[in-house]
C-alpha positions, -999 to 999 in steps of 0.1 A, spaced: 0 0 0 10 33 -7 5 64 18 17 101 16 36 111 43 25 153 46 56 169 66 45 200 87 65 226 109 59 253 129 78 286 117 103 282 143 110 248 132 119 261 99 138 285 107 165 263 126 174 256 88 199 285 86 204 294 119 242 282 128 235 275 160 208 249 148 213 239 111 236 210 123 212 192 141 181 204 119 199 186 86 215 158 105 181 144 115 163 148 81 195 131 63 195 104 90 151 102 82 158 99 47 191 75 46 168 55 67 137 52 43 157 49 13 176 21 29 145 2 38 136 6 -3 101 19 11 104 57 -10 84 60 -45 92 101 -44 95 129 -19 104 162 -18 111 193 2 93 225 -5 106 257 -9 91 281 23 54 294 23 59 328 14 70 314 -20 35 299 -24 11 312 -46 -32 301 -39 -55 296 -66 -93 298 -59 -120 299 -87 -146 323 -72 -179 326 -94 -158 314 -127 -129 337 -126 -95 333 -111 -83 347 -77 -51 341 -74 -31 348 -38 5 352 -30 12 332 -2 -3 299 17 -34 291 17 -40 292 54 -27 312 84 -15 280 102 8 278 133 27 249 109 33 246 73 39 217 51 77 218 43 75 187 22 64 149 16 76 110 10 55 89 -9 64 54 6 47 17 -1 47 -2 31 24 -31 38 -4 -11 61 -10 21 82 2 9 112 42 7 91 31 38 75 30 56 114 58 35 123 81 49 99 65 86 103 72 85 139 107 86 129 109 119 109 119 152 125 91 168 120 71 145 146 85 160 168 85 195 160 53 197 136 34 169 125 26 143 99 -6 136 81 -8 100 63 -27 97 36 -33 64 13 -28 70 -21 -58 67 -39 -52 38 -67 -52 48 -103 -88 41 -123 -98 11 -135 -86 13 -175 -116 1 -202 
C-alpha cells in the first residue's frame, strides 16, 4: 500500500534551517530520516518544499481566477514537504513517520494514495 507522508512545521521549526546554532542538528536528523527510508527501499518520491511565502493560492470564485500570494492558510505549521512510501499497512506507515523530525517539532498527516482508475 502506498501512503503520503504530509511533513508539517511550525515557523520556528523552519527557521533552525539556517540558523548556525541549529542547522547541524536540523539537517543531521532529516539526512538520517531519509538514509533510513531509502535504505528500507520503502520511497516511491518525496520532496522538500521551498518556504510558504513562496506559495502562490489559486481559488476559482464565481468562474474567474483569484489568485493569492502566499499559503493558503494562516497555520501555526506549514507543510515543508512529503515522501510517498509503499509499506504493507497504516500501522508501518505511522511507524516509519514516527521517525521523521518533523514528529516532533510539527506533525505528519498520512494519507493512502488513492489507486489509479480502472482502464476500459
Amino acid at each position: 500500500m502506498q501512503f503520503m507522508l504530509i511533513m508539517n512545521e511550525t515557523e520556528a521549526e523552519r527557521n533552525k534551517r539556517n540558523d548556525p546554532a541549529e542547522a547541524g542538528a536540523y539537517w543531521g536528523g532529516w539526512t538520517a530520516f531519509v538514509q533510513a527510508i531509502q535504505q528500507a527501499g520503502i520511497v516511491i518520491n518525496g520532496d522538500g518544499l521551498q518556504p510558504p511565502q513562496t506559495a502562490t493560492t489559486l481559488r476559482i470564485r464565481d468562474g474567474k481566477r483569484v489568485v493569492q500570494d502566499g499559503p493558503f492558510a494562516d497555520t501555526k505549521e506549514q507543510l515543508g514537504g512529503y515522501f510517498v512510501i509503499e509499506v504493507p499497512d497504516l500501522d508501518a506507515a505511522l511507524e516509519w513517520a514516527a521517525k521523521s523530525p518533523a514528529a516532533s517539532g510539527g506533525s505528519i498527516e498520512i494519507r493512502p494514495i488513492m489507486p489509479p482508475p480502472p482502464q476500459g
